[in-house]
N, C-alpha and C positions, 0 to 999 in steps of 0.2 A: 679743119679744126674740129675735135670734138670736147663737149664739156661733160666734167661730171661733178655735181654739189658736193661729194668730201674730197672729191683731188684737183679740182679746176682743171682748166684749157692747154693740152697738147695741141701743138702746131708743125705739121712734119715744115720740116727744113729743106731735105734734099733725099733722094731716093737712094743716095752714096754716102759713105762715111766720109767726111772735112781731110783730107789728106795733112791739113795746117794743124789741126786741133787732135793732136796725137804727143805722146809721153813715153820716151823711152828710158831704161834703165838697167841694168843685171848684165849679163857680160856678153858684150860685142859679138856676133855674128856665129851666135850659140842657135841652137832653132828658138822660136820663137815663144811665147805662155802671151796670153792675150788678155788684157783685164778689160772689165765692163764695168761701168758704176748704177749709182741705182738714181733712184725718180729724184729730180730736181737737182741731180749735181755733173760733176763734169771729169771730165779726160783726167784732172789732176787730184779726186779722189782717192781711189787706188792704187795708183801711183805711189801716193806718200808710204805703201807698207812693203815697196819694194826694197827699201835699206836692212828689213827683216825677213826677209827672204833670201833663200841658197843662188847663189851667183853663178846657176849651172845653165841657165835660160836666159836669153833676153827678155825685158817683159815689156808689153806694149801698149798701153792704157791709150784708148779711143774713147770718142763721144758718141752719145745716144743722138739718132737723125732729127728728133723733135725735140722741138724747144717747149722748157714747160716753167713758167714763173722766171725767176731771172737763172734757171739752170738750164737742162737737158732730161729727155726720159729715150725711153726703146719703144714705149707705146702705151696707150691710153688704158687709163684704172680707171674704175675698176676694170679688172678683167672679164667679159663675156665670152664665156666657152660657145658660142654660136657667131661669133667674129674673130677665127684665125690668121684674118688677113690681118688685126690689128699687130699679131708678134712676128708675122713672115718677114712684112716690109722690113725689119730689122735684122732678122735671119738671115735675110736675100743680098742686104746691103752688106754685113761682114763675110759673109761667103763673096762676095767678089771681092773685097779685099783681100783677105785669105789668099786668095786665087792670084794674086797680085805682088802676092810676097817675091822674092828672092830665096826665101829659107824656109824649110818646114813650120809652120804654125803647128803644135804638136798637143796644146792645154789653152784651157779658158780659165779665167777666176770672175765669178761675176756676181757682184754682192745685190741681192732683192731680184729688183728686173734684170741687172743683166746676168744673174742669175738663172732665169727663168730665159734669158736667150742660149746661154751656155749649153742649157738643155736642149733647148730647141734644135741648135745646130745638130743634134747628137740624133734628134727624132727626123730629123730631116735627109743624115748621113751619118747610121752609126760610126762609120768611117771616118769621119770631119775630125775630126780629135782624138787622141790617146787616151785624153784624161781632162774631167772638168770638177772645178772648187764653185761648189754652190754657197754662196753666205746669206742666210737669212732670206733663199730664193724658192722659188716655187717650179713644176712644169706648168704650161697651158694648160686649164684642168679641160680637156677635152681632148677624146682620141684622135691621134694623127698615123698617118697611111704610113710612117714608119716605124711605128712601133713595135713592131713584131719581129723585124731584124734586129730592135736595138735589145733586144731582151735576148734576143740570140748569141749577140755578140758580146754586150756584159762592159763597157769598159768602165776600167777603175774610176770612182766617184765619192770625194770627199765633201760632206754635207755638214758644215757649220754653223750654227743658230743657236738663237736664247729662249729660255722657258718663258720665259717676259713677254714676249714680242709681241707685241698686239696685231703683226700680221701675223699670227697664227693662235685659233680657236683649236680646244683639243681634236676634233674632228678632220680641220685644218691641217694641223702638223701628221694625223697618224695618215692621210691621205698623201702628202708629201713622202714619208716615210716608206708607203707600200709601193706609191709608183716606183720611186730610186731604187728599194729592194729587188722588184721587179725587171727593171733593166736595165742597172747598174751592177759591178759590182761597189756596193756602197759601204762606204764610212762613215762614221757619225762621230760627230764633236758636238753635245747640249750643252750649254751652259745656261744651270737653272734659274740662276739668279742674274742674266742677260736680257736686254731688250733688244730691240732692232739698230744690232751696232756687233760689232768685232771686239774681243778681248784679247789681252795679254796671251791667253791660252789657248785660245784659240787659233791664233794667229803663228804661236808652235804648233799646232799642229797642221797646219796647209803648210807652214815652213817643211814639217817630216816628212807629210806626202810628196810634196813636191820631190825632195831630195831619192824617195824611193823609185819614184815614176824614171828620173833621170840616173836611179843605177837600175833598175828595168830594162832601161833601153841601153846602157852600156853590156847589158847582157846578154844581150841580144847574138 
């Protein structure tokens, strides 16, 4: 368990993802879009935005391994770019799930932290994914050993956030902004007058990427 004075006591749970504590929805034995929630909430946040989402994916809302307040998180905030292992353990934990499927895992959507696992998986295996939706998330701010392939490889990355957000100082979002640029190819949806939350418009537009990613691969 670690503590910290503005976010309180992460407690890892299990070194694996809850097989129990899993939320499926979008259309049956389609490949898969995997959502993540962010600090202090759970498997059934994300979830609720799948009835406004294209019915071309399954989508598959999991829980974060530690428990944090009466929710869940992916790993202890603040973030210390000199403790990687604090986002692995949860990078480590959904790659053997992944690994576990039946069906292509093919996208992530992962609002805040899991957000910032979304990414992870990407720095870990630019391969791991097709395509990941960052809402309101950030990467590990610290270099990782795969960075260099994932800049090579580019794949599509829609980045949604608010001018509001108090996680993010302008220093903050343009830092956000250069890594995605960097080895992504990225999308950006601002909404200025957003805080740390998903909007109406927002939300069309991870609806549009998503739909172009799944006629991408019909084109294949």
């Amino acid at each position: 368990m670690t503590t910290s004075p503005q976010y309180g006591p992460v407690e890892l749970i299990s070194p694996h993802l809850d097989p129990s504590a899993v939320v499926r929805g979008g259309a049956q034995d389609a490949p898969i879009v995997l959502l993540m929630h962010g600090l202090g909430s759970d498997e059934r946040d994300l979830a609720s935005l799948v009835p406004f989402l294209p019915p071309v994916f399954e989508y598959v809302s999991v829980r974060g391994i530690f428990r944090y307040v009466q929710g869940f998180a992916w790993f202890d905030m603040p973030v210390a770019p000199d403790r990687p292992e604090a986002i692995e353990a949860s990078s480590a934990a959904v790659e053997e799930w992944i690994a576990a499927q039946d069906r292509p895992v093919v996208g992530a959507i992962g609002f805040s932290q899991g957000g910032a696992v979304a990414l992870q998986l990407l720095r870990r295996d630019p391969h791991a994914l097709r395509f990941v939706v960052n809402l309101s998330g950030f990467p590990f701010p610290a270099a990782m050993q795969g960075d260099t392939a994932l800049a090579e490889v580019r794949p599509p990355a829609l980045w949604g956030h608010g001018g509001m957000d108090p996680l993010y100082d302008p220093e903050r979002e343009q830092a956000v902004r250069e890594f995605m640029s960097a080895h992504t190819a990225l999308e950006e949806e601002r909404r200025p007058q957003l805080g740390h939350a998903v909007d109406e418009i927002e939300l069309r537009a991870v609806a549009a990427f998503l739909q172009r990613r799944a006629a991408d691969a019909d084109g294949r």
